[in-house]
N, C-alpha and C positions, 0 to 999 in steps of 0.2 A: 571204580574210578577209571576213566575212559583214558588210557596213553594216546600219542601223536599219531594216531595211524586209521587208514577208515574202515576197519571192520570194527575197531573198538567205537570208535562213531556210530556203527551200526549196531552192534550191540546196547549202544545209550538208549538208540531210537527203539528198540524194544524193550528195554525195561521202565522207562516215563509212560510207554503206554499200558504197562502193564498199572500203572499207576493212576488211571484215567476213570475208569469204569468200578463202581465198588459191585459187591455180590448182590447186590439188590438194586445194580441196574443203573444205580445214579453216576452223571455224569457230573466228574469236577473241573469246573471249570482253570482254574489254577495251574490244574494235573495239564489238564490240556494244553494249554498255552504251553507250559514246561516241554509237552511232549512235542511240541509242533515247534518250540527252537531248536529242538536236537534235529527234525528231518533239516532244519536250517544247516544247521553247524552241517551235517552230512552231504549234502547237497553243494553248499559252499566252496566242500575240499575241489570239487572237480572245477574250481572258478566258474566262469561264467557259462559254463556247459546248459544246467537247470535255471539259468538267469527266466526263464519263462514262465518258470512253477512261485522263484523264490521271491522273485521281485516286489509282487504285489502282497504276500505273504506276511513278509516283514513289519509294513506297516497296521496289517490287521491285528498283530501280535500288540504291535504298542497302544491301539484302541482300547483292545480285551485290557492291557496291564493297566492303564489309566480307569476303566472302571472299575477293575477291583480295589486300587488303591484307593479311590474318592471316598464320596463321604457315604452313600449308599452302597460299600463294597461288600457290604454284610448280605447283599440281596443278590451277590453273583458269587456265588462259594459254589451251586449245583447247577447246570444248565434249566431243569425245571423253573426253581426259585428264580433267578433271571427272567427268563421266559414271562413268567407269572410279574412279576415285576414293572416289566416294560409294557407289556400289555396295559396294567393298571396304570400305570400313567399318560399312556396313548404316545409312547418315544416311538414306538413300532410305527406309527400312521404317516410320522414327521420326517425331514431328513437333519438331523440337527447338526450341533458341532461339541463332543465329536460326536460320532455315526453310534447310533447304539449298537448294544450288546451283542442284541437278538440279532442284526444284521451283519455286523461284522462276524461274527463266528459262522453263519448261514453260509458266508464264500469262505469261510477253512474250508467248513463242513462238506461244502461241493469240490473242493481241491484235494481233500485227504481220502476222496472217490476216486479219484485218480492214482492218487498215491499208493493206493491199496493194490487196487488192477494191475497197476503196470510194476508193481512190486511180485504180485504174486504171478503174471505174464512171464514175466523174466525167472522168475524161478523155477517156472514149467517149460521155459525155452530148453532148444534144440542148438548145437554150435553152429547151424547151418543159419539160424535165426537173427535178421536185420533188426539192432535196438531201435532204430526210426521208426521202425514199422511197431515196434510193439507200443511203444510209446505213443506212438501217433493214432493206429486203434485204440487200443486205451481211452487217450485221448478222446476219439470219436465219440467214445460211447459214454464220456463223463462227463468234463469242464465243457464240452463245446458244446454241449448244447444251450450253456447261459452265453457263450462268448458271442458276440456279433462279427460278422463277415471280416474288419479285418485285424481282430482280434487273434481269429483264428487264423489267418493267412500269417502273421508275424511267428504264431509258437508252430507251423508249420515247419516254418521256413529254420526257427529255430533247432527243431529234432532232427532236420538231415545232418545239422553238424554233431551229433551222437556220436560215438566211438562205438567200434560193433563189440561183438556180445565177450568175445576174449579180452579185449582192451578196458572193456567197461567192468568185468569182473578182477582183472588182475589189478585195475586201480581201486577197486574196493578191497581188493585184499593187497594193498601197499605198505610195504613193509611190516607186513603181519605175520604169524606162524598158522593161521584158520588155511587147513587145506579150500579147495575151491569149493568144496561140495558142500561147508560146512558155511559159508558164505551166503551159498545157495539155499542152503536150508532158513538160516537168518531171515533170507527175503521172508520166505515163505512163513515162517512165524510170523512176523508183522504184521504182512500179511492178514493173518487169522483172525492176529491180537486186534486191529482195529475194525475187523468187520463188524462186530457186537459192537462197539463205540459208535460207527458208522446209522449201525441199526436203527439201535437205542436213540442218535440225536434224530435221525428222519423221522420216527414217528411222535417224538416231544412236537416240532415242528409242526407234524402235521397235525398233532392234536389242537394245537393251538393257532390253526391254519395261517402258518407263517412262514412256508414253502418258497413262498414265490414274491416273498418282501423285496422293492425294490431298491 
């Protein structure tokens, strides 16, 4: 049970993903969404700092919950089943209301690429090391290449206002007893924990050539 403080936040954010992925690979969708309120709730504490990650975020979270609750929610328990589902009905081809499954989870799916990078970035950081800069390569190399020109100019603009790498750790360890290293370490589990999550949805996607759904 996670107390008022955001390393216990971080600690929530690795154990829902520990809860994402079963040993054979399957992805639940449920687990996910679960997992992907807690980088909310985590992100949130620092206010409007990750306002760039979280904003759009939010609402994809309540697409995902409204199709599992509907009346076909029986057909979104594993990202495959989903997949296989929207296909067969051709909601993939359509833009409807709401936005299906397959698409809505498709921009987690490219945002918790980021989250991964610039989690495990930071954890291999240096104290000498700029969070804008790590964030914003990161960045470079994940979300931006779906975001359009000034898309990308606004979460620019947003990571210079970042706290650097001392300030940005010591309010992850706010009011906690986790020395900093152990903090540090947390990233970096995360980290780990969602690259096979990451893996795993990329190529369901691609098998189902559903990559580049707009």
């Amino acid at each position: 049970m996670a107390n008022n403080n955001q390393a216990s936040y971080l600690s929530v954010v690795y154990d829902k993903f520990s809860n994402v992925r079963k040993e054979d690979g399957t992805i639940l969708v449920a687990e996910y969404v679960d997992a992907y309120e807690a980088i909310i709730v985590f992100f949130d504490y620092f206010g409007r700092l990750f306002s760039f990650i979280t904003a759009d975020v939010k609402s994809k979270i309540e697409i995902l919950r409204k199709h599992l609750k509907g009346n076909a929610g029986q057909n979104y328990k594993h990202l495959q089943s989903m997949l296989e589902y929207e296909v067969s009905k051709g909601m993939t081809t359509v833009k409807g209301s709401p936005p299906s499954g397959s698409r809505t989870l498709l921009r987690l799916h490219r945002a918790l690429d980021f989250i991964r990078l610039f989690f495990e970035r930071l954890s291999e950081s240096q104290e000498s090391d700029k969070v804008s800069s790590i964030a914003s390569d990161s960045y470079n190399e994940t979300l931006a290449n779906f975001h359009p020109w000034l898309v990308r100019k606004g979460t620019y603009l947003a990571m210079y206002a970042l706290p650097n790498r001392a300030a940005l750790l010591a309010k992850m360890n706010d009011q906690s007893k986790m020395a900093e290293s152990d903090v540090i370490q947390l990233l970096k589990d995360i980290s780990t924990i969602i690259r096979p999550i990451y893996n795993e949805t990329q190529d369901l996607y691609c098998k189902n050539n559903l990559l580049l759904l707009p």
